[in-house]
Residue frames relative to the residue before (quaternion, step in Angstrom):
aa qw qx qy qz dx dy dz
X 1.0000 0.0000 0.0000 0.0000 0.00 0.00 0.00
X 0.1660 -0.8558 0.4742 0.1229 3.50 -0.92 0.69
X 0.2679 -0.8054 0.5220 0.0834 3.08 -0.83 1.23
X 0.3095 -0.6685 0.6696 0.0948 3.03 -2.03 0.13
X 0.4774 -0.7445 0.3982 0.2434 3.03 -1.60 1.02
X 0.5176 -0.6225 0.5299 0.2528 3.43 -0.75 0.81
X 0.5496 0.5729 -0.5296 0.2988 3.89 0.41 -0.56
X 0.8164 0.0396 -0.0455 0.5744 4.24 0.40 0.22
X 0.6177 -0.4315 0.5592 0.3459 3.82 -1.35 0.23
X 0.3060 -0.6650 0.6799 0.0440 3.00 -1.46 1.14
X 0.2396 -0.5977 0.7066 0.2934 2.99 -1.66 0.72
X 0.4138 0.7685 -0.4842 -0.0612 3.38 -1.81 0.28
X 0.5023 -0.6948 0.3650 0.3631 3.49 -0.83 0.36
X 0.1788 -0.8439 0.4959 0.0996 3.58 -0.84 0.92
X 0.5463 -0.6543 0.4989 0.1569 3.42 -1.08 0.22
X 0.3361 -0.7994 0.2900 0.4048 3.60 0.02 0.55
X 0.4430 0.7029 -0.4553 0.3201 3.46 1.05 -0.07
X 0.6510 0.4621 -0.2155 0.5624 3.91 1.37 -0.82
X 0.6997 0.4161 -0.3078 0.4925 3.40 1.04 -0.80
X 0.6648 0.4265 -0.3385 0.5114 4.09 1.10 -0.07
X 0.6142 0.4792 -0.4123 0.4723 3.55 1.18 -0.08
X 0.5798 0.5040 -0.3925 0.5057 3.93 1.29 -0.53
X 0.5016 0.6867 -0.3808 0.3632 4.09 1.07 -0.43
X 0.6276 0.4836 -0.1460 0.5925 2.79 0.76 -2.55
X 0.8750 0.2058 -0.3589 0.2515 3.60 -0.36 -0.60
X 0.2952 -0.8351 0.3779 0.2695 3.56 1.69 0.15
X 0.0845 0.6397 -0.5950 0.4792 3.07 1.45 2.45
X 0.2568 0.6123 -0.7376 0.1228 4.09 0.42 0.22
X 0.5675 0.6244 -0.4428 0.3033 4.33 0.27 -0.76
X 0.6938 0.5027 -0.3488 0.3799 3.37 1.26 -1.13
X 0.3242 0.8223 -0.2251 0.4100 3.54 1.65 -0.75
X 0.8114 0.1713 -0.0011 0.5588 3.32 0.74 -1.77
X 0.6752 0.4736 -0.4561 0.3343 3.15 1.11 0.23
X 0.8183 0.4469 -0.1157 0.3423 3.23 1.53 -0.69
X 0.5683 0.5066 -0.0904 0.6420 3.29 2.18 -0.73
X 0.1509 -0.7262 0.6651 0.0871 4.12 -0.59 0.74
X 0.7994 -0.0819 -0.0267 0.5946 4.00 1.01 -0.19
X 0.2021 -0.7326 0.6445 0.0846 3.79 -1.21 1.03
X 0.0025 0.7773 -0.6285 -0.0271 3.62 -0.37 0.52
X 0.1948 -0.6824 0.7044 -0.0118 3.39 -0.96 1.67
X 0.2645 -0.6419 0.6721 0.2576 3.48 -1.61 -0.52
X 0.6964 -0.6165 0.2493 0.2700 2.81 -1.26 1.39
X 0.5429 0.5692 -0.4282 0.4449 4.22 1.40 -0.68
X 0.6060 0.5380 -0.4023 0.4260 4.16 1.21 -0.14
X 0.2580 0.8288 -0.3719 0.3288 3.47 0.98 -0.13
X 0.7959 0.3687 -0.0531 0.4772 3.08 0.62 -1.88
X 0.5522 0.6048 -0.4016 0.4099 3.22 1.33 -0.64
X 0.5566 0.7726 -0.1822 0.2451 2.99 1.03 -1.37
X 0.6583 0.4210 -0.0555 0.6216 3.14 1.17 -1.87
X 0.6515 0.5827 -0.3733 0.3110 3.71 0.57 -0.69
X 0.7140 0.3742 -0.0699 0.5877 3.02 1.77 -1.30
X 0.4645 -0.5967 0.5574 0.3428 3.87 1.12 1.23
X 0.6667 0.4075 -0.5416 0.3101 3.69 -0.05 1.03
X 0.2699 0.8115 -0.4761 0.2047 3.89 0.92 0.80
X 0.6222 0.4647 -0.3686 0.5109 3.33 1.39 -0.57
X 0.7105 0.5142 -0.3166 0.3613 3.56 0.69 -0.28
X 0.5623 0.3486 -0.3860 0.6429 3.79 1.07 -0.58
X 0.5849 0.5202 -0.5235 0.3365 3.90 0.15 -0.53
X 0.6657 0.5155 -0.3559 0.4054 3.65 1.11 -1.12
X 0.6586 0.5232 -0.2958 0.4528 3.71 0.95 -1.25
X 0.5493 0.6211 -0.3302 0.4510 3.43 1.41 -0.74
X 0.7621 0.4684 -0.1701 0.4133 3.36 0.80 -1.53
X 0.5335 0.6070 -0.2751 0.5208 3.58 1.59 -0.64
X 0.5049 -0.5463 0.5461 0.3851 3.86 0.53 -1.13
X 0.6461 0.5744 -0.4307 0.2591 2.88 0.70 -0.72
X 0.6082 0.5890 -0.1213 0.5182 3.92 1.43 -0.89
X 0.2089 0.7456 -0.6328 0.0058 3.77 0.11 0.36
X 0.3397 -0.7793 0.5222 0.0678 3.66 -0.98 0.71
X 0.1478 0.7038 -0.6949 0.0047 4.13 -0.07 0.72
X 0.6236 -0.5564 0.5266 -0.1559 1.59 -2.14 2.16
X 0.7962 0.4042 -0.0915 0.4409 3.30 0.28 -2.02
X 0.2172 0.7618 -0.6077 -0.0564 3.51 -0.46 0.65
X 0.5812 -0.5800 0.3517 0.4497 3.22 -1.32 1.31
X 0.6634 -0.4137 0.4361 0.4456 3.59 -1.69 -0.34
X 0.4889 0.7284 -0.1757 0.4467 3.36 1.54 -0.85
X 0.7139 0.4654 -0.1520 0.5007 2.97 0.88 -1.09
X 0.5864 0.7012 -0.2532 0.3168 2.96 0.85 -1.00
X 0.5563 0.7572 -0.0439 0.3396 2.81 1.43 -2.12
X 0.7984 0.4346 0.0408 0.4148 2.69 0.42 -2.28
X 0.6209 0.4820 -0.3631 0.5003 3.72 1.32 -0.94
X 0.3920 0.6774 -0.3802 0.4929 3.75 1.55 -0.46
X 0.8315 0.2619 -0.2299 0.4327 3.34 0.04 -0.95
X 0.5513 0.4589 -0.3695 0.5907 3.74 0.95 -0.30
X 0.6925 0.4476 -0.4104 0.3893 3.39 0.08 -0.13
X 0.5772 0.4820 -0.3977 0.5257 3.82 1.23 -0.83
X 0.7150 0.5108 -0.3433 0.3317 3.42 0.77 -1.04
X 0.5986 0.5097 -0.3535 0.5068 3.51 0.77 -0.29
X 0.6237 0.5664 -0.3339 0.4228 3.57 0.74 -1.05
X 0.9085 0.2506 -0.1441 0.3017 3.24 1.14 -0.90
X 0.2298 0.6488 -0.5250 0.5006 3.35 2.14 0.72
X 0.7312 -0.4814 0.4406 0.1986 2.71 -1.98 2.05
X 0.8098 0.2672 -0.3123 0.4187 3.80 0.13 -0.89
X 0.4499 0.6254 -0.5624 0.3004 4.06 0.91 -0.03
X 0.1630 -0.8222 0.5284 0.1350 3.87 -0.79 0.87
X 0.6069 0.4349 -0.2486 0.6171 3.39 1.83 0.33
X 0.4226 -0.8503 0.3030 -0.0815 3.53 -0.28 1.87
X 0.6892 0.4924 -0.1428 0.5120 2.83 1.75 -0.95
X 0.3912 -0.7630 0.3981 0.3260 3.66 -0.32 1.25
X 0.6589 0.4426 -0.4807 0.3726 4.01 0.23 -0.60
X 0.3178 0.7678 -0.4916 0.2602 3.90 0.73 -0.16
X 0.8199 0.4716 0.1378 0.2939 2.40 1.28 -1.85
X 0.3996 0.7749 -0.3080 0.3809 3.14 1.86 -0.60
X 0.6709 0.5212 -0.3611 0.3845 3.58 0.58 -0.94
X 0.7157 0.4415 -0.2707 0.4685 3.65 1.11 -0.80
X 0.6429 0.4592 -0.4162 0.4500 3.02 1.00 -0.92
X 0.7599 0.3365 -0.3629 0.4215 4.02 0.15 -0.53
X 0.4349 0.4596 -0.5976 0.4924 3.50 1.01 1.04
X 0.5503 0.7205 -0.3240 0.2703 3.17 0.59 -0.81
X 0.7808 0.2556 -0.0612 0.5668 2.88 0.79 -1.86
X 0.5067 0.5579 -0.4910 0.4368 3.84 0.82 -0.13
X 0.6983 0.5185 -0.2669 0.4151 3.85 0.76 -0.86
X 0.5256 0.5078 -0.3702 0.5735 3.46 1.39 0.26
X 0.4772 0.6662 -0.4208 0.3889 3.95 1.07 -0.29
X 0.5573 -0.6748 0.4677 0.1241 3.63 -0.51 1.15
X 0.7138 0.4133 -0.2421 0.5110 3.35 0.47 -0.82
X 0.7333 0.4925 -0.3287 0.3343 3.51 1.26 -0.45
X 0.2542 -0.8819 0.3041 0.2552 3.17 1.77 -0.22
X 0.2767 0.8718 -0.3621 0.1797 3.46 1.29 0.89
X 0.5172 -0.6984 0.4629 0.1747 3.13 -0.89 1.78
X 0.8302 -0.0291 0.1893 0.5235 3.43 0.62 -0.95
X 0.1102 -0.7438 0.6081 0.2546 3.37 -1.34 0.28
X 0.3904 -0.6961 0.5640 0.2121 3.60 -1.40 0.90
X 0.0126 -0.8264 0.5339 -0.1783 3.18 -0.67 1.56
X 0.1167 0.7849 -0.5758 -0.1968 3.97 -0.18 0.44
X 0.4531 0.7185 -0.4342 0.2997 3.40 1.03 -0.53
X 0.6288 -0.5643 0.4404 0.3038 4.00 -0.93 1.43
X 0.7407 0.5563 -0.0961 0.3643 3.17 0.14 -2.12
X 0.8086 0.3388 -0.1229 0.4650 3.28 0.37 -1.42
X 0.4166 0.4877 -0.4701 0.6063 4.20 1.20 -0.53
X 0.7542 0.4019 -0.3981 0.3335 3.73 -0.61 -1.19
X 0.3944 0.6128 -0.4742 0.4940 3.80 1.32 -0.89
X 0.8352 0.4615 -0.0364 0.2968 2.65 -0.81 -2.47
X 0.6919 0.4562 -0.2521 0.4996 3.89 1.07 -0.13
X 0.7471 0.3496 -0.2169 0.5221 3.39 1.57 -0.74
X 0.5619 0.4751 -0.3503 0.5795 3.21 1.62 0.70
X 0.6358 -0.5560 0.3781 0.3790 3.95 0.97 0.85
X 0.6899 0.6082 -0.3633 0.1487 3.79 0.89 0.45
X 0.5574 -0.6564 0.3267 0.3894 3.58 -0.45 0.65
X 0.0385 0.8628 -0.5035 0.0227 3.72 0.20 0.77
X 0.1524 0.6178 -0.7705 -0.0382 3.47 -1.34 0.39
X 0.3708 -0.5366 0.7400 0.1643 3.52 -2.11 -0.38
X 0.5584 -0.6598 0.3144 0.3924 3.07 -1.87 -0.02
X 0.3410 0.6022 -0.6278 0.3563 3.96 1.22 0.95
X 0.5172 0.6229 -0.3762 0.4504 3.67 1.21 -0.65
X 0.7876 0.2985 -0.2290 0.4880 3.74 0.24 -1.00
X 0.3329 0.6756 -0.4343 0.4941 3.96 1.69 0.18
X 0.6470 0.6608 -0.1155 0.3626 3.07 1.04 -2.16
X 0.6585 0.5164 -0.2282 0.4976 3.32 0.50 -1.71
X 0.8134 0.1377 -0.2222 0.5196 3.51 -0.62 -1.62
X 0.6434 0.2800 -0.6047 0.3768 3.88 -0.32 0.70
X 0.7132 0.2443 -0.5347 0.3818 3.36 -0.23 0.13
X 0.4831 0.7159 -0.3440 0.3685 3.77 1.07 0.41
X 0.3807 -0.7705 0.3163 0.4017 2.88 1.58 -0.81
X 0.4377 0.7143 -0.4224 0.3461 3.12 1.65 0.23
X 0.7954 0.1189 -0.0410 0.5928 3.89 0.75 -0.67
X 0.4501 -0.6250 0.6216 0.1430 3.21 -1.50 1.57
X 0.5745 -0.5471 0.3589 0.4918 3.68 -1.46 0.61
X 0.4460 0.7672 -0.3807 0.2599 3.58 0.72 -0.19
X 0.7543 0.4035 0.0067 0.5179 2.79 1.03 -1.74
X 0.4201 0.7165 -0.2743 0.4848 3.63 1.62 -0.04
X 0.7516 0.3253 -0.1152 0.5622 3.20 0.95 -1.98
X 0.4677 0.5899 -0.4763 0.4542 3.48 0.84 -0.76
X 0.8175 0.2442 -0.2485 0.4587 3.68 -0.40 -1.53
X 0.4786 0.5500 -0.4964 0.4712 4.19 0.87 -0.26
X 0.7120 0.5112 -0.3168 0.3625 3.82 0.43 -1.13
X 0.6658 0.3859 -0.2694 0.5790 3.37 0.90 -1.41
X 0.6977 0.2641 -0.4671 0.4746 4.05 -0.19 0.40
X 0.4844 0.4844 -0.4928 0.5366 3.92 0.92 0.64
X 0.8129 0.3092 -0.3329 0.3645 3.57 0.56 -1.02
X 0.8212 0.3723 -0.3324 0.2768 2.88 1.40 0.09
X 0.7563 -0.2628 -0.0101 0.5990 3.23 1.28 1.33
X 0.5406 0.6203 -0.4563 0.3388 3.93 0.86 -0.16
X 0.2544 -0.8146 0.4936 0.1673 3.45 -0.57 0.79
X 0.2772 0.6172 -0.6698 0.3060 3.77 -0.08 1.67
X 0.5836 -0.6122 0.5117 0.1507 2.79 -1.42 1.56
X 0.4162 -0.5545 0.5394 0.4778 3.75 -1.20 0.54
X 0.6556 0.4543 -0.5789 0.1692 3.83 -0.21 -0.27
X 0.6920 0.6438 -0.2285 0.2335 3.07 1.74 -0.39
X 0.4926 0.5120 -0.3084 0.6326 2.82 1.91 -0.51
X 0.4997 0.6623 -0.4457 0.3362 3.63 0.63 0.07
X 0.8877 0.2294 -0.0354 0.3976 2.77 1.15 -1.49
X 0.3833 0.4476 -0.4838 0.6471 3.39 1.52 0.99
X 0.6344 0.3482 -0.5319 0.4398 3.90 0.35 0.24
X 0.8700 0.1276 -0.3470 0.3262 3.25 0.19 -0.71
X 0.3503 0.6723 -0.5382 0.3684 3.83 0.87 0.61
X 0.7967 0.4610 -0.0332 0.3893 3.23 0.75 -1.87
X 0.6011 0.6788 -0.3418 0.2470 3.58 0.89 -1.31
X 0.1011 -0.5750 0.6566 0.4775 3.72 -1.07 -0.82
């Protein structure tokens, strides 16, 4: 699991899989405590609404904290093409079909834009980390930001498993040994 230092706010671009597990676990605080800008792309949107979480990125949206790019280049475009096959076609992707994928993949490659000055990109997705890792990026997720505010002192192992459970019951697939072991690694 990769962490991150806590000594200042990160910029970075997230995926919506990290940004619906901070919902379900109603961690949006860690967000503001640890991130000064999230930059999604506009194809996550839908995800958003699919997953009865539109009223919540709209808020993080409305706050600043959320900045959305619109304008990809044609390049880009291109390039989120080819990251997308490549995920589709890593051994652990369990979804075949390359446009699935498009939304990560043009985070992916948007978070490599200079002007955005991204520290990291928040990925939990298997397929798409192994991408995004074999392309030189800094990646964490939300067991990473679990990570952070417990060894911060911000959450007790309690409150770890607690917010780990409620993104199991509500459809996140981590094993209990895992949540085992980010409570007691991570907890105070």
């Amino acid at each position: 699991m990769a962490l991150f230092n806590s000594t200042r706010r990160l910029i970075v671009a997230a995926d919506t899989g990290p940004l619906l597990s901070v919902f379900q676990a109603g961690g949006e605080n860690l967000l503001r405590r640890y991130f000064s800008t999230i930059f999604i792309v506009q194809d996550q949107l839908a995800e958003f609404q699919k997953h009865d979480s539109a009223v919540e990125i709209q808020r993080l949206i409305d706050d600043g904290l959320v900045v959305v790019i619109t304008n990809l280049t044609d390049k880009e475009k291109s390039e989120a093409q080819e990251v997308a096959r490549r995920i589709a076609a890593t051994p652990s992707c369990r979804d075949p079909v390359v446009e699935n994928h498009l939304p990560e993949a043009e985070l992916i490659i948007v978070s490599q834009r200079v002007e955005l000055r991204c520290d990291r990109i928040l990925l939990d997705e298997k397929a798409a980390r192994t991408v995004a890792e074999a392309m030189g990026l800094q990646i964490s997720g939300f067991l990473g930001i679990l990570a952070r505010a417990g060894l911060d002192g911000l959450l007790t192992k309690d409150e770890i498993r607690s917010m780990l459970q409620t993104c199991q019951q509500r459809g996140t697939h981590y094993s209990n040994g895992l949540v085992d072991l980010i409570v007691q690694n991570y907890g105070r």
